[in-house]
N, C-alpha and C positions, 0 to 999 in steps of 0.2 A: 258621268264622272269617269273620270281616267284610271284603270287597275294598274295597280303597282308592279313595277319591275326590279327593283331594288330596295333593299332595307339597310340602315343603321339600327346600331343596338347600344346600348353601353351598358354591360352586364360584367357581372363579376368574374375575374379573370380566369379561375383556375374549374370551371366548371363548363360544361356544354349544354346549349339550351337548343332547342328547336321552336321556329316559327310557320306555323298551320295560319290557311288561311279558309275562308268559306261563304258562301253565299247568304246559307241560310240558319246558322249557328247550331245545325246538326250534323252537316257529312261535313269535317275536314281532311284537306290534303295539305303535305307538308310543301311548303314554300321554301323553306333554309335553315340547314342543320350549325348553329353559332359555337365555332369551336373553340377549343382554350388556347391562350397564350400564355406569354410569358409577363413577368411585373405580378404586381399586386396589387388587388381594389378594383372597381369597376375602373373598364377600361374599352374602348369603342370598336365595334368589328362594322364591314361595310362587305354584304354579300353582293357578290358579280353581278351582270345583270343578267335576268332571268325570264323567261317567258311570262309576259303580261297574263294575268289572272283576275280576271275579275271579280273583286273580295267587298264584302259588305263588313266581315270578324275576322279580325286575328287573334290565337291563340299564341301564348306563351310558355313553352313546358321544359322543365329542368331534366336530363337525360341522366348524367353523371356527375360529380365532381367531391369538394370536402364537406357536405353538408349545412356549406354558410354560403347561402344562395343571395343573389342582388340582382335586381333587375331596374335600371332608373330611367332610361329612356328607350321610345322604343321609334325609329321616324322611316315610312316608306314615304319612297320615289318613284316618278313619270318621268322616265329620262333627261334625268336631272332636277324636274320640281318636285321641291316635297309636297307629298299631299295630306290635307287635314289642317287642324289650328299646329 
């Protein structure tokens, strides 16, 4: 299968999440730090693209923000296809 190079996210606006990815669902490295904007409610960030990694897990983890966390989709890409259902 193809490692991801890019991710979408649509998480909740005013708060920063990081996305880890990993082989074996115990050593993670960080893939992309999801930072906040502006608006309100989930809203879609689309990190650069990024050196291929080949990931079996991804992790989702809330870093900062007002304590009302959302997280509703989460879609990586192979330059330019998404991968998964």
């Amino acid at each position: 299968s193809r490692p991801p190079n890019r991710i979408r996210a649509q998480v909740d606006n005013n708060d920063t999440y990081t996305i880890s990815t990993s082989l074996d669902d115990s050593s993670y490295n960080l893939f992309w730090t999801i930072p906040m904007v502006a608006g309100s409610g989930l809203r879609w960030r689309d990190s650069d693209i990024i050196t291929s990694t080949p990931t079996r897990y991804i992790k989702i983890n809330v870093v900062n923000g007002d304590g009302s966390y959302s997280a509703s989709e989460i879609e990586l890409y192979n330059n330019g296809t998404k991968l998964g259902p």
